[in-house]
MARFI-169142 format. One record per residue (C-alpha): residue number from 0; x, y, z. Coordinates in nm, 2 decimals. Layout:
N
 pos      u      v      w
 NUM      X      Y      Z
...
//
This chain:
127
 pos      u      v      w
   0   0.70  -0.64  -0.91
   1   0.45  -0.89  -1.08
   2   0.76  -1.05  -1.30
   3   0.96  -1.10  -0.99
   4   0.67  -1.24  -0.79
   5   0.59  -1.48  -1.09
   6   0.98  -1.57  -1.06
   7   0.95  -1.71  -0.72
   8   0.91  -2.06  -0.60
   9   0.64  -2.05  -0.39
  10   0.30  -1.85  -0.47
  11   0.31  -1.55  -0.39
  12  -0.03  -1.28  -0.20
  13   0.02  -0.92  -0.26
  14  -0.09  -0.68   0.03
  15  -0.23  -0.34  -0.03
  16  -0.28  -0.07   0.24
  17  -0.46   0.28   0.04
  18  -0.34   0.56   0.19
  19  -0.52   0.90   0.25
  20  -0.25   1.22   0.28
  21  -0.39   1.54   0.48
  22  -0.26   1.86   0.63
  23  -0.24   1.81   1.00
  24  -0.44   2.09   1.16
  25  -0.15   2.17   1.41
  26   0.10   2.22   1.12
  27   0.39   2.46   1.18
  28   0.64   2.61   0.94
  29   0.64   2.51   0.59
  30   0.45   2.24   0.63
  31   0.14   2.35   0.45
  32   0.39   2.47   0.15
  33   0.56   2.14   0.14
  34   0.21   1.92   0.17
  35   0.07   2.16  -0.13
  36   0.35   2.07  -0.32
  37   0.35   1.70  -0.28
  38   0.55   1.63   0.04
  39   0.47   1.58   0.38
  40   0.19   1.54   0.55
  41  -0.05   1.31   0.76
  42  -0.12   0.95   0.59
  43  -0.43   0.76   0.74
  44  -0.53   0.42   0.57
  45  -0.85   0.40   0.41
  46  -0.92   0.07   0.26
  47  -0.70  -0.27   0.24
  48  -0.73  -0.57  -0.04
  49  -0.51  -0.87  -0.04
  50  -0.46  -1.06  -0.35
  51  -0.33  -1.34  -0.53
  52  -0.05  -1.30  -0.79
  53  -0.31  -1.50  -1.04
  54  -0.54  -1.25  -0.99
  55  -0.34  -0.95  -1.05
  56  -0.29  -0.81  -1.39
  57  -0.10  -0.46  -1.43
  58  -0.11  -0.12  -1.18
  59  -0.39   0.05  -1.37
  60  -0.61  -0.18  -1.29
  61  -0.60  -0.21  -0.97
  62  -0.64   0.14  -0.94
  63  -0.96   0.10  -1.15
  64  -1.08  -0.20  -0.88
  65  -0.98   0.01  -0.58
  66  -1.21   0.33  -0.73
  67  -1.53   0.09  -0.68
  68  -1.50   0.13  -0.38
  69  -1.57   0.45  -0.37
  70  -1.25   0.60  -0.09
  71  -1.06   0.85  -0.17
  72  -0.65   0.75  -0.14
  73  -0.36   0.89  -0.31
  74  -0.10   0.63  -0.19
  75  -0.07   0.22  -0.21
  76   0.17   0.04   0.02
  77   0.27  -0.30  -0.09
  78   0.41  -0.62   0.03
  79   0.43  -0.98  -0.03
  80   0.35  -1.30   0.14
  81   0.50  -1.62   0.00
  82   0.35  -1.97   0.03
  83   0.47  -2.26   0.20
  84   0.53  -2.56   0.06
  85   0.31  -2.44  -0.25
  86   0.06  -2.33  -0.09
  87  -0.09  -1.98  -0.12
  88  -0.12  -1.81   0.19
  89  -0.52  -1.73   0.25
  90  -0.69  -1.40   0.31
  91  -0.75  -1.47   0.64
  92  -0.37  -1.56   0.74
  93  -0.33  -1.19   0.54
  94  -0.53  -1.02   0.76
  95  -0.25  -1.00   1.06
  96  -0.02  -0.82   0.81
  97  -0.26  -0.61   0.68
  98  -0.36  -0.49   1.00
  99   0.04  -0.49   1.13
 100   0.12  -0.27   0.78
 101  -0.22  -0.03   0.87
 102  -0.04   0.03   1.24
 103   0.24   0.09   1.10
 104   0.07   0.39   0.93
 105  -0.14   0.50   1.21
 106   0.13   0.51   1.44
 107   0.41   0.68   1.21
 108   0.65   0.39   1.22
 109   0.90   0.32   0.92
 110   0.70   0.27   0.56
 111   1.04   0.20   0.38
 112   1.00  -0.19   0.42
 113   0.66  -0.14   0.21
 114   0.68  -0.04  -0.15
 115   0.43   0.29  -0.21
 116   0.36   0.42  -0.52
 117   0.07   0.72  -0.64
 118  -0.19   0.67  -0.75
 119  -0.05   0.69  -1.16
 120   0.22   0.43  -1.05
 121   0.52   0.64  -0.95
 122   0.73   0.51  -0.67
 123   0.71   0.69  -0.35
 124   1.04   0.74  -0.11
 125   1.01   0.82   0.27
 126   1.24   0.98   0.50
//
């Protein structure tokens, strides 16, 4: 992702939503097998960061940044904003899609436009 971003014309803000998975106390049928095995599930988000490509350097350390915080999370969801005109879009212009990509969570809409990976970097496929 970082080689493409670095590729683009304009500059380029990467969005991160950490996600929390849990076993919905109302689960039925195999959902507790499934969710012990590593599918399914509830997601909640649990912290957000937003950063410029500059700032970023590889996957593992960004988990390392994200574990100072100190919140549990299994998942990231990413996505990118692109400048305009050369200019890097701000943190504060971020903050609407960070909060659009945390409702998307929260009300179980479709996570495929994001890209998720675990927390050791593995891609992460919904359904």
């Amino acid at each position: 992702m970082l080689a493409v971003a670095k590729q683009q014309h304009e500059p380029q803000r990467f969005l991160f939503v950490f996600l929390k998975t849990s076993l919905p106390k109302d689960n039925k049928g195999d959902e507790e097998f499934r969710f012990l095995n590593g599918l399914g599930g509830a997601l909640t988000p649990v912290m957000t960061l937003d950063k410029p490509l500059n700032e970023l350097t590889n996957f593992e350390d960004l988990v390392t940044e994200s574990e100072l915080m100190k919140k549990e999370w299994q998942l990231v969801s990413i996505a990118v904003m692109s400048g305009k005109n050369g200019v890097m879009p701000t943190s504060d212009e971020s903050l609407k899609s960070l909060e659009m990509m945390m409702k998307t969570v929260e009300t179980g809409g479709n996570l495929s436009k994001f890209m998720t990976f675990d927390k050791t970097g593995n891609p992460v496929m919904f359904n």
